[in-house]
Backbone bond lengths (Angstrom), bond angles and torsions (degrees), N, CA, C in turn:
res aa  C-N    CA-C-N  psi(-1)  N-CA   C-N-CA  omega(-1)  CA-C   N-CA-C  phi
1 X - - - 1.463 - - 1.529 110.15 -
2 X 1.706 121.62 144.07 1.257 103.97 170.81 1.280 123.82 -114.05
3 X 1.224 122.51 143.23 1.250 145.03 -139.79 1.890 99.07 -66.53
4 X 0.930 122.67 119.15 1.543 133.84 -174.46 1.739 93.87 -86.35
5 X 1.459 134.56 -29.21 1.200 103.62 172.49 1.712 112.08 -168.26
6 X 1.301 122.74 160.40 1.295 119.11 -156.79 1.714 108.00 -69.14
7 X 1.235 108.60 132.39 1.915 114.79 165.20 1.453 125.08 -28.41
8 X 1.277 118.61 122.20 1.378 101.84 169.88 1.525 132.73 -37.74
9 X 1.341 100.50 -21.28 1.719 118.39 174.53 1.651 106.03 -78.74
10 X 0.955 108.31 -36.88 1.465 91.45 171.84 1.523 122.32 -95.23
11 X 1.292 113.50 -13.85 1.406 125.84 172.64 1.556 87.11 -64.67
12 X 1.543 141.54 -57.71 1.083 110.92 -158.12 1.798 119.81 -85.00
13 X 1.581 108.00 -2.42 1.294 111.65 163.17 1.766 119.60 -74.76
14 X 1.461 82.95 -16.98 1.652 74.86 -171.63 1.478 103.50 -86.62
15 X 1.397 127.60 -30.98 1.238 137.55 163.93 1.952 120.79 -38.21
16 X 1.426 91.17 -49.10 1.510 97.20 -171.51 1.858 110.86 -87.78
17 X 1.573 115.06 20.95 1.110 120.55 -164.51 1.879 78.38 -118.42
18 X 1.349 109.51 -39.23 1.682 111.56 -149.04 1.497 72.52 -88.63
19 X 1.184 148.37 -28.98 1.557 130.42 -167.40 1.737 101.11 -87.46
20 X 0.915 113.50 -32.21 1.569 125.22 176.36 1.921 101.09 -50.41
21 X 1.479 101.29 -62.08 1.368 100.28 -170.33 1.388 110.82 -74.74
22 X 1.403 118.47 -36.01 1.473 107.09 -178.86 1.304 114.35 -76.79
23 X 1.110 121.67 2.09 1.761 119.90 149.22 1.020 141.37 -46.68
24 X 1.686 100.22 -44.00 1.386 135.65 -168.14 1.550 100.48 -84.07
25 X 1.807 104.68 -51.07 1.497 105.65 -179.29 1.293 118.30 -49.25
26 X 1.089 117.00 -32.69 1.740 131.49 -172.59 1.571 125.69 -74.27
27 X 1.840 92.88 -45.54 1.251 91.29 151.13 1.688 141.51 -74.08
28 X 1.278 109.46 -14.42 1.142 114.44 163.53 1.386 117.24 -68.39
29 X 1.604 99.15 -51.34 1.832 88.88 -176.45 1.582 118.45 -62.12
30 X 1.312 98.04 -17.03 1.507 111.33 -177.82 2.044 112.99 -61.62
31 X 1.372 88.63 -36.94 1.443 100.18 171.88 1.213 117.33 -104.86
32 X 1.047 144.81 15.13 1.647 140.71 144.18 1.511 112.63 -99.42
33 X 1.285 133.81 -17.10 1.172 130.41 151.58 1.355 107.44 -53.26
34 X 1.380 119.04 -61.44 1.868 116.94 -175.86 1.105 106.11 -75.11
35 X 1.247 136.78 7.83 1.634 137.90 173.61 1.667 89.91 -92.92
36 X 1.181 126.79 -37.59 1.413 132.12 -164.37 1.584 99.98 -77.38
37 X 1.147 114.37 -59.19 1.592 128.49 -176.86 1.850 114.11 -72.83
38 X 1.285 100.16 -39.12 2.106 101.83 -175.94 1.471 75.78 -90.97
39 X 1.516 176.53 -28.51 1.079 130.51 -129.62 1.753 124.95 -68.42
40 X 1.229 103.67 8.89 1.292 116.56 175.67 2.128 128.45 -113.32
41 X 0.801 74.57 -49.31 1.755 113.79 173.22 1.861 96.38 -57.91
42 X 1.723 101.40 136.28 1.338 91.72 177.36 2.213 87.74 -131.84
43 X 1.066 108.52 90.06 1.505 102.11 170.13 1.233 107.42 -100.45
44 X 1.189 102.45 -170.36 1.269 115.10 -173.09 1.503 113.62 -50.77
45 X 1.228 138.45 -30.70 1.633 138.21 161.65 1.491 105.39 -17.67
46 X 1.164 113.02 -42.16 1.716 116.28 -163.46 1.552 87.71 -67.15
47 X 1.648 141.00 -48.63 1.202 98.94 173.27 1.329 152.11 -37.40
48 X 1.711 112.13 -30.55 1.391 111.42 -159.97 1.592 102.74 -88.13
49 X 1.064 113.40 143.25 1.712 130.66 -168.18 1.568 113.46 -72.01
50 X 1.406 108.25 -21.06 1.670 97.67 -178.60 1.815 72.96 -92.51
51 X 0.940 176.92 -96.90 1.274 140.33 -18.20 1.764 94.38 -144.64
52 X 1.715 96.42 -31.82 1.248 91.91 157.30 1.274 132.12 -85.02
53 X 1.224 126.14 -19.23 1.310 131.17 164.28 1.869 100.27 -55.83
54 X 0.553 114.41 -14.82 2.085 110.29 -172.64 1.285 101.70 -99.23
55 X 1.470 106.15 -38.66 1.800 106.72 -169.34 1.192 94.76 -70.24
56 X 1.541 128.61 -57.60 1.795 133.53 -174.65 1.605 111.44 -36.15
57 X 1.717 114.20 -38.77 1.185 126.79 -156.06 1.938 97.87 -97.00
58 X 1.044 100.46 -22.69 1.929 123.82 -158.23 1.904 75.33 -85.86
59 X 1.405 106.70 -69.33 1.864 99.60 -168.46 1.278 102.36 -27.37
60 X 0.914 124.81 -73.39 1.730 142.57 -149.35 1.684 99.12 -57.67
61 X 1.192 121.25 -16.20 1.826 124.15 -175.97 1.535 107.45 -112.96
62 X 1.323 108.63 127.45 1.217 112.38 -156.60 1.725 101.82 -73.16
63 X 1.491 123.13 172.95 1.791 102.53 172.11 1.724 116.53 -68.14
64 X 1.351 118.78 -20.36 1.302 100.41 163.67 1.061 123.66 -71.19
65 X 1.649 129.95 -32.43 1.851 93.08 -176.06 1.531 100.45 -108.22
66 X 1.168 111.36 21.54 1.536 106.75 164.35 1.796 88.11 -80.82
67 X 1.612 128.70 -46.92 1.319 114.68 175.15 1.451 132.83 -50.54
68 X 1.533 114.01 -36.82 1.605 134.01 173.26 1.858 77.72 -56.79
69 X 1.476 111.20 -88.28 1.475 107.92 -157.75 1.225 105.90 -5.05
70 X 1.752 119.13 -77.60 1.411 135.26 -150.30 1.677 106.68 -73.84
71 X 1.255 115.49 -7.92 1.482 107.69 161.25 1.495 104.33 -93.31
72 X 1.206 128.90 -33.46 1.310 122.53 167.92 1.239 137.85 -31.73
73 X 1.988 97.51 -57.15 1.391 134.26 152.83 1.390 112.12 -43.16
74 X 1.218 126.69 -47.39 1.582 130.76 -157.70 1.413 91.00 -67.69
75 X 1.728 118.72 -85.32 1.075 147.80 -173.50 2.050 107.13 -29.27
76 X 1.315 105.12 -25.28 1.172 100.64 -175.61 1.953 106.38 -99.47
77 X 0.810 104.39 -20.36 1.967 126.59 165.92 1.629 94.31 -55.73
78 X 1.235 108.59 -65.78 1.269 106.66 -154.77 1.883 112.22 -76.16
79 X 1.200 99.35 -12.49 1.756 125.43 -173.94 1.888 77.30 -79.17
80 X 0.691 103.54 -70.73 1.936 109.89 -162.51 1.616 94.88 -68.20
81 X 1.118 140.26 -4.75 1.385 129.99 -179.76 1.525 92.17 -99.52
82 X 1.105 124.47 -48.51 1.173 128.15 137.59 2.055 141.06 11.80
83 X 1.525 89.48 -97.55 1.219 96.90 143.12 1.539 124.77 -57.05
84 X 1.506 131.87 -10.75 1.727 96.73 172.41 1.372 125.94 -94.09
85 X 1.882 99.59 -1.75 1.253 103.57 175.39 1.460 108.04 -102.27
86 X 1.180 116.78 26.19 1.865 125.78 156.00 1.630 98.42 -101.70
87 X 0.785 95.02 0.62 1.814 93.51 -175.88 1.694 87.65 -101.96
88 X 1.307 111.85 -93.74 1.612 100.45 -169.44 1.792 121.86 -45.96
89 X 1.522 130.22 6.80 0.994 130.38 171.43 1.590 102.80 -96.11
90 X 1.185 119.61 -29.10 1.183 133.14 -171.00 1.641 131.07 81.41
91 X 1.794 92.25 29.30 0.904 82.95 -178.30 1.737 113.01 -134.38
92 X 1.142 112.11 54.04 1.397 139.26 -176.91 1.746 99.82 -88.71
93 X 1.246 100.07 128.56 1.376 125.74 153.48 1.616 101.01 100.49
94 X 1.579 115.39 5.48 1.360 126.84 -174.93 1.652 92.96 -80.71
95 X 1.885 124.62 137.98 1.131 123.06 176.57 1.972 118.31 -67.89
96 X 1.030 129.72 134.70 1.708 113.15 -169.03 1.940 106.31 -62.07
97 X 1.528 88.56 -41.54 1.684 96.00 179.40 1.177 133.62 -66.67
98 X 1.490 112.25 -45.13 1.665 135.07 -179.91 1.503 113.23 -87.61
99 X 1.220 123.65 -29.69 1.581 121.47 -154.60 1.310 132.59 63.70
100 X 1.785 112.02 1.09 1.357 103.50 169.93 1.257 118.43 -120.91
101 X 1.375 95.83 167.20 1.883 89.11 179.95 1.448 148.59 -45.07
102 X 1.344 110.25 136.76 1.406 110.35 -163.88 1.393 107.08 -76.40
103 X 1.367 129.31 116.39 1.631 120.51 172.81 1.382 137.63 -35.18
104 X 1.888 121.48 110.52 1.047 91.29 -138.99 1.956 118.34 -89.26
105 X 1.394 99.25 20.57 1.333 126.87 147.81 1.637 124.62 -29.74
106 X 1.586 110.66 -72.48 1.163 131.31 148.85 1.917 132.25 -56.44
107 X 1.034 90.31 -31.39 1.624 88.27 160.51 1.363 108.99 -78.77
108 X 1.104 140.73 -53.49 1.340 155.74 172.44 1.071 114.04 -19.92
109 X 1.797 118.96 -60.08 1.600 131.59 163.37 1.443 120.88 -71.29
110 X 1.458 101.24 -36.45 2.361 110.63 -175.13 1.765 89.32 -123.46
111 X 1.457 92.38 82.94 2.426 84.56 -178.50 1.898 86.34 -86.20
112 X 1.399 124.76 29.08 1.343 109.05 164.51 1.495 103.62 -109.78
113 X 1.042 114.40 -5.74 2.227 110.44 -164.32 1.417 99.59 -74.71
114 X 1.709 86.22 161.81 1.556 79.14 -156.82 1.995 75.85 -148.66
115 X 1.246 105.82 38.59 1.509 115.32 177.32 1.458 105.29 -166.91
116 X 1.557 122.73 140.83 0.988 149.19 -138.36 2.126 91.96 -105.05
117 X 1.291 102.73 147.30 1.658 105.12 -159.18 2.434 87.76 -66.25
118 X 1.272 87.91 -43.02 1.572 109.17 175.11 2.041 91.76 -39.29
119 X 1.158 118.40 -70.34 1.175 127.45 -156.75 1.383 117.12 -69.11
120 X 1.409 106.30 -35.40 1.677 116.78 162.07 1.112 126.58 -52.13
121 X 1.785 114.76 -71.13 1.399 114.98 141.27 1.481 120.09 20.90
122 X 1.273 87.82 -80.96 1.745 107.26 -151.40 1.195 98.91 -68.59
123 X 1.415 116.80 -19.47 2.043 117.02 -159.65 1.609 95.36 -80.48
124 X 1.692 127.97 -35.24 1.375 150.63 -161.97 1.372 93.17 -50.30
């Protein structure tokens, strides 16, 4: 028989992968927002060592697509906030089009898709 939907055991791996990244997402947006807002201003931020590495990289991007970035960023937060309430419904990694499972290959790399590589395809 094939499996209509992922294990609670893997629902909670897949969970602690999507909380992993939306950490990261957050902190990023967290720092291209203040790349957007300090891009002038030198406070104390300039101490912290990743922060100049972002500002060095942040100069070079103008405030609009440091702004695109951070909607980029947003939109993908909210895709993965997203996915965790397909996780506690239990119904994460199910394709929206097909109804069957999303490979969990492909979740693995996109743990926000919420369409099957089969189903994309077809949208092209």
């Amino acid at each position: 028989m094939e499996k209509v939907r992922y294990s609670d055991e893997e629902l909670q791996m897949f969970k602690e992968l999507i909380l992993e990244k939306l950490e990261k997402a957050k902190d990023d947006y967290e720092q291209l927002k203040s790349a957007i807002t300090h891009s002038t201003s030198n406070d104390t931020e300039d101490t912290s060592p990743t922060f100049k590495v972002l500002e060095e990289g942040a100069s070079t991007l103008s405030k609009e697509e440091a702004g695109q970035l951070a909607q980029r960023q947003l939109k993908f937060i909210k895709s993965l906030e997203a996915a965790l309430v397909r996780i506690e419904n239990k119904t994460y990694g199910i394709c929206r089009e097909t109804g069957k499972l999303i490979p969990k290959e492909r979740l693995m790399l996109v743990p926000h898709a919420t369409l099957s590589v089969e189903a994309k395809n077809k949208r092209k």
